[in-house]
N, C-alpha and C positions, 0 to 999 in steps of 0.2 A: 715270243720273239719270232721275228718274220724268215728270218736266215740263220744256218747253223754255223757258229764258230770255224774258223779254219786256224784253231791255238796249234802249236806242236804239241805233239801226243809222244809221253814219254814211257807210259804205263801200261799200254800197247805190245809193247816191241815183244815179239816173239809168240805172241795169245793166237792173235791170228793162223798165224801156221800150225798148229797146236790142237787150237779149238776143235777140229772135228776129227781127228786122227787118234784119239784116245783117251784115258789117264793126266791130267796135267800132275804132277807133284804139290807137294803146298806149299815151298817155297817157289814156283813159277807159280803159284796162285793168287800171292798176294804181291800187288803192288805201287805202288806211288808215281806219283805228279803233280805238276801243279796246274788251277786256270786260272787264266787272264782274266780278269775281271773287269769291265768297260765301268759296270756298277759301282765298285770302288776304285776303280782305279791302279789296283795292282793287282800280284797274284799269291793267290790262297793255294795251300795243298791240300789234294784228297788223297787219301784210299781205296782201291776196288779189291774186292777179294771174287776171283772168281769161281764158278761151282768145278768139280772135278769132272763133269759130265756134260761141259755147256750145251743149249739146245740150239737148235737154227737158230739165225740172226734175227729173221723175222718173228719168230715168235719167243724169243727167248726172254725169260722173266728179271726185272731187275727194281730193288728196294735200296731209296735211299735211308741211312738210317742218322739222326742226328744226336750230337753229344750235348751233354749238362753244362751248364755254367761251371768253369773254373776248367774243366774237363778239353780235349781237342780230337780231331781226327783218329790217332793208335789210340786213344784211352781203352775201347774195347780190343784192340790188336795187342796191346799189352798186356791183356788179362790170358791167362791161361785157360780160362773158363770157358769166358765171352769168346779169345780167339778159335776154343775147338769145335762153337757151336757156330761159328762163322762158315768154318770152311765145311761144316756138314750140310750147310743151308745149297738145294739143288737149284738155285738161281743168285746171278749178281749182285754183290752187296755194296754200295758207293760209300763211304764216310768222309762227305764233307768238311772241312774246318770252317766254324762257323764264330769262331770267338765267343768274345760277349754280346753278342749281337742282337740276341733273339731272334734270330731269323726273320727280322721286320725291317723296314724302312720306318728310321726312327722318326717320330713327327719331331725329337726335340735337336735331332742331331742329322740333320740333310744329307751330308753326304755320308753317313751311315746307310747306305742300301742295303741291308744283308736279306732282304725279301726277297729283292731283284735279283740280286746275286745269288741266290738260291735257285731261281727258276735258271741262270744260267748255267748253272751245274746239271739240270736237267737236261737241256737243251746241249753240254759237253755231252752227256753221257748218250745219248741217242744217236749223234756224231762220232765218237771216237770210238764208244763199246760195241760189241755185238748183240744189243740187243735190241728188244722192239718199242716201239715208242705205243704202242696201243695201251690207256687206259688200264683196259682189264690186264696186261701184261707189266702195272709198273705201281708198287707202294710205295708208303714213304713211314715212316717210324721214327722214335727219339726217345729220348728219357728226361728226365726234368724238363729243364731248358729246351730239350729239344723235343719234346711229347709238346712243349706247346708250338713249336713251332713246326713240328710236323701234322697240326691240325691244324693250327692258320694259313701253313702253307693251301692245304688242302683245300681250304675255304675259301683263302684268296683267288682260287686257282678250279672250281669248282667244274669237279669230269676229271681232270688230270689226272688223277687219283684212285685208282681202284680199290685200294688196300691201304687205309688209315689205320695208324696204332701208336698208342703212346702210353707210355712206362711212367708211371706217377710225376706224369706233366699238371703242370699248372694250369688246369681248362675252365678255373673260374678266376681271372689274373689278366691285368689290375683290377683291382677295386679296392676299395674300401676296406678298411682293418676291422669289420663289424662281425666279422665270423669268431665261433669259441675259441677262448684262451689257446694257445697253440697253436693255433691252425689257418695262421694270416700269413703274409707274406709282404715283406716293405716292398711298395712301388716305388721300382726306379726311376725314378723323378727325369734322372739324364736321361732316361732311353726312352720314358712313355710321355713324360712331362706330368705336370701337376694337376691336370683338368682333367676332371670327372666324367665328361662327355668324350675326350679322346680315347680311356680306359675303356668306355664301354663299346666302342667302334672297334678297340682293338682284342677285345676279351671273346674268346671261343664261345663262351655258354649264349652270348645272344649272335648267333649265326650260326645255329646249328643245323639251319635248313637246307643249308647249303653242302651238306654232306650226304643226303639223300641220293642212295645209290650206292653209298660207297658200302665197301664191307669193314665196319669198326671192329678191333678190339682192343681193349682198355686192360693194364695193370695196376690194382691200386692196393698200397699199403696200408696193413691194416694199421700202424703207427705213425704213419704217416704226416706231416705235417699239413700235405696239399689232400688229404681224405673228404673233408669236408667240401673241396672244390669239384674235384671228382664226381661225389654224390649229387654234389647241384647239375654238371656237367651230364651226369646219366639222369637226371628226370627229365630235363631239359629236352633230353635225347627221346625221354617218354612219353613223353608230353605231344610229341610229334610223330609217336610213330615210328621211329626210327631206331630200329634194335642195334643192338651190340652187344661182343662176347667179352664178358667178365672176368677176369682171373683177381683171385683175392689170396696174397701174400702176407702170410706173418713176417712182419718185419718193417724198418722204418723209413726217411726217405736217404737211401746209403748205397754203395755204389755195387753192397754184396748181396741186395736185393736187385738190382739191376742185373747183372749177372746172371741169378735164377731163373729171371722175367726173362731174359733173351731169346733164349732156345723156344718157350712157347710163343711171342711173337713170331717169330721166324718157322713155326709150325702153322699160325697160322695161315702166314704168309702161302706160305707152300700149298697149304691145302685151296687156298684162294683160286693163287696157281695154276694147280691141278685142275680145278673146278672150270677155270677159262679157257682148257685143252693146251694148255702152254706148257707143262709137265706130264711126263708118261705116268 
């Protein structure tokens, strides 16, 4: 986008004056809005949870993080888990609401944008938050649903991205149901369409070069349904060169393995962070 949003900022109100005087509490830490969306045409709500210690505006770190199918926006703010490892995270966390969307511009449903309208959300947050829109200061994350659209984002979008991570995301999806017993997934025919050729345009494992530079890490379950996608998705990554940090969870693809998986994305995030001089 060439210009930044001028939406009303609801989520705001009181961060500013706040931000660099102390202590925020955790209820002024977490809060809500919505964006206009030009892309679909109305507006979606987010969440930001901010760090208790934000850093300058300039250099201050911020990850967006995406939710699962069936899942929205509080699904992690509703968890007792997920919300305590949120607000320990020392940089801004955005939780877009992304629906069913896949975070794609669907080839089969047009005025479905949720890719575009994704990147709007970026382009919200650089505008209204206080933080910095540099690269090395900004990841993106997700789970299911959203581990694949926080790597297509990334790809579609290639530099954006500093800090890629996705929680038993579907990173060999669509395709073809030829993989072992268990370990397929039905393509959404309405979201991706039926042709084989769009599946593979839209599928992470063949655009993985486009992620060269970023710092990955991956959570995969070891029960997992999307295990075998994964695996393709990391040689892929091998194949190229292009390293990534592993975490291997017992457990299946369920919402209480996502939960455990959080705090170490969000670690690595941090240490990323840390690494680009944007955290003390």
């Amino acid at each position: 986008m060439t210009s930044r949003p001028r939406w009303p900022v609801l989520i705001v109100a009181g961060l500013f004056t706040l931000a660099f005087t102390g202590r925020l509490r955790a209820g002024e830490r977490i809060t809500f809005s919505e964006i206009a969306s030009v892309a679909l045409g109305r507006s979606l709500p987010v969440a930001v949870v901010a760090p208790e210690r934000p850093s300058p505006a300039d250099v201050a770190p911020v990850l967006f993080v995406l939710h699962g199918r069936g899942r929205h926006h509080r699904s992690l703010l509703d968890s007792a888990a997920a919300r305590s490892a949120l607000l320990a995270a020392p940089f801004h966390v955005v939780l877009p609401q992304g629906e069913d969307g896949w975070y794609i511009d669907s080839p089969a449903r047009p005025a479905d944008r949720y890719g575009t309208y994704l990147g709007e959300v970026v382009a919200w947050a650089g505008a209204n938050l206080p933080v910095s829109r540099s690269p090395a200061r900004t990841g993106i994350a997700g789970w299911s649903m959203g581990g694949y659209g926080a790597v297509r984002q990334a790809q579609a979008n290639g530099g954006r991205f500093g800090f890629v991570a996705s929680i038993i995301g579907l990173l060999d999806y669509p395709r073809a149901e030829t993989l072992p017993e268990g370990r397929n997934y039905r393509v959404a025919v309405d979201r991706f369409t039926a042709d084989p050729a769009v599946w593979t345009r839209l599928n992470p494992l063949h655009d993985v070069e486009t992620l060269r530079g970023a710092r990955l890490s991956l959570v995969l379950a070891t029960r997992g349904f999307e295990l075998t996608m994964n695996e393709n998705f990391l040689s892929a990554l091998e194949e190229r060169g292009l390293p990534a940090r592993v975490h291997r969870l017992e457990g299946g693809h369920e919402f209480s393995l996502v939960e455990r998986a959080l705090p170490l994305v969000l670690a690595d995030a941090a240490e990323f962070f840390r690494g680009s001089g944007s955290l003390p």
